[in-house]
C-alpha positions, 0 to 999 in steps of 0.5 A: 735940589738935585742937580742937573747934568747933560750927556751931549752924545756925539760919537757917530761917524755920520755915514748917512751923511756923505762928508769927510768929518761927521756932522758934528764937526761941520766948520760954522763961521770958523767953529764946530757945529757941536761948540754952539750946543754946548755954549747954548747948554751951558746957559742953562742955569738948571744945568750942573755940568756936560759930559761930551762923548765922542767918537774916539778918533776924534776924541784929541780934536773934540778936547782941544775945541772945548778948550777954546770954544767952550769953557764954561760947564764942560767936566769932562770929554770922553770916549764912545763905545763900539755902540750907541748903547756902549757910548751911552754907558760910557758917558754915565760911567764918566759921572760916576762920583759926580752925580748923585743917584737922585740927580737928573741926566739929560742926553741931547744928541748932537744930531739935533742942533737946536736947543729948546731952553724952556722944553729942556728945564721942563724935561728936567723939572719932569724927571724930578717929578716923574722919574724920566721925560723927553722932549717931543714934536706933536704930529700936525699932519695926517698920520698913515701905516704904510706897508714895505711895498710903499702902500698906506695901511691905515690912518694912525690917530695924529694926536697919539703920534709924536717924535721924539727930540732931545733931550731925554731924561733920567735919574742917574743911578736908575738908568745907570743900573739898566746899562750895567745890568742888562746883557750886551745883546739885549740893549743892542735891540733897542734904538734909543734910551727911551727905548731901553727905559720902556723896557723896562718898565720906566714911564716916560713923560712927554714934553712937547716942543714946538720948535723945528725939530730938525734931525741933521742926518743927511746932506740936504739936512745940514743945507737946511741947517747952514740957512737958518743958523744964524737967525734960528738955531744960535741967533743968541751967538 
């Protein structure tokens, strides 16, 4: 059976988000936020191993918080990138000699707090199938095209629109060629590894998730998050 790991990517500066750390470390009855992502990823049973990227001013502070919050399934802390594309490839980089070309990675951005256990096992089970997932909100609600002066287009079908969630997934050696074959500008184009893995030519399959699908990128956000932690996102905590 291949086996399974994470990049938990996590190298922003949060400049959207208007504090003095970035989200990732926000305090939660006395631990970063991002410790409770990896607790919850280390109960995985399907997952090997985590690989944490972060923002390389924080990289001393990140290693010594795994050291005290997170023991279990943390293999190694590593250093972004200027770019989300450069933190991406630096985190692959880091399971190089670890992972296996057939093995299966899964990105889980920091941003999104909570962890769908079950939509996770299903990316993974998807990428051995199918060579790459991601875990996916279906669209409820009338779905229009609106136009730069703020002027609804036309009605978009909601069943063929969805947002994206973490994590993605991939098998390591192919999403690892990409990034160490494709020119720097190119993958400076394109605003997610789904993006990069569209272009070239690798389908993607949806698993949809029905949680809350919460993207912790500006203050009232995190307000959102702070109200339901406790007895939604880490309950099991």
């Amino acid at each position: 059976m291949n086996q399974k790991y994470v990049l938990l990517m996590m190298g922003g500066i949060g400049s959207r988000f208007g504090a003095e750390l970035p989200k990732q470390f926000t305090d939660v009855d006395g631990r970063p936020l991002f410790s409770y992502i990896v607790n919850k990823l280390s109960r995985l049973d399907c997952i090997s191993g985590i690989v944490v990227v972060v923002n390389p001013a924080y990289l001393e502070d990140t290693c010594n918080w795994v050291r005290e919050y997170c023991p279990n399934k943390v293999l190694k802390v590593v250093a972004g990138g200027e770019t989300r594309s450069d933190s991406v490839f630096n985190g692959l980089k880091a399971l190089k000699g670890i992972a296996n070309s057939d093995d299966v990675v899964l990105m889980h951005d920091a941003t999104h707090p909570y962890v769908d256990m079950e939509g996770t096992k299903k990316v993974a089970e998807m990428v051995e199938r199918y060579g790459s997932a991601t875990l996916a909100s279906l669209n409820y609600d009338t779905t229009y095209l609106m136009d730069d002066d703020n002027n609804i287009k036309e009605v978009i079908p909601r069943k063929n629109v969805i947002a994206g969630a973490s994590p993605e997934g991939f098998r390591y050696k192919q999403i690892y060629d990409i990034y160490a074959n494709t020119p720097k500008e190119d993958m400076e184009k394109m605003t997610s590894v789904g993006a990069i893995a569209l272009a070239h030519h690798i389908p993607m399959k949806v698993v949809p998730t029905s949680v809350l699908n919460l993207k912790i990128t500006y203050p009232e956000d995190m307000r959102l998050f702070m109200q339901l932690y406790k007895t939604y996102f880490f309950n099991e905590e």
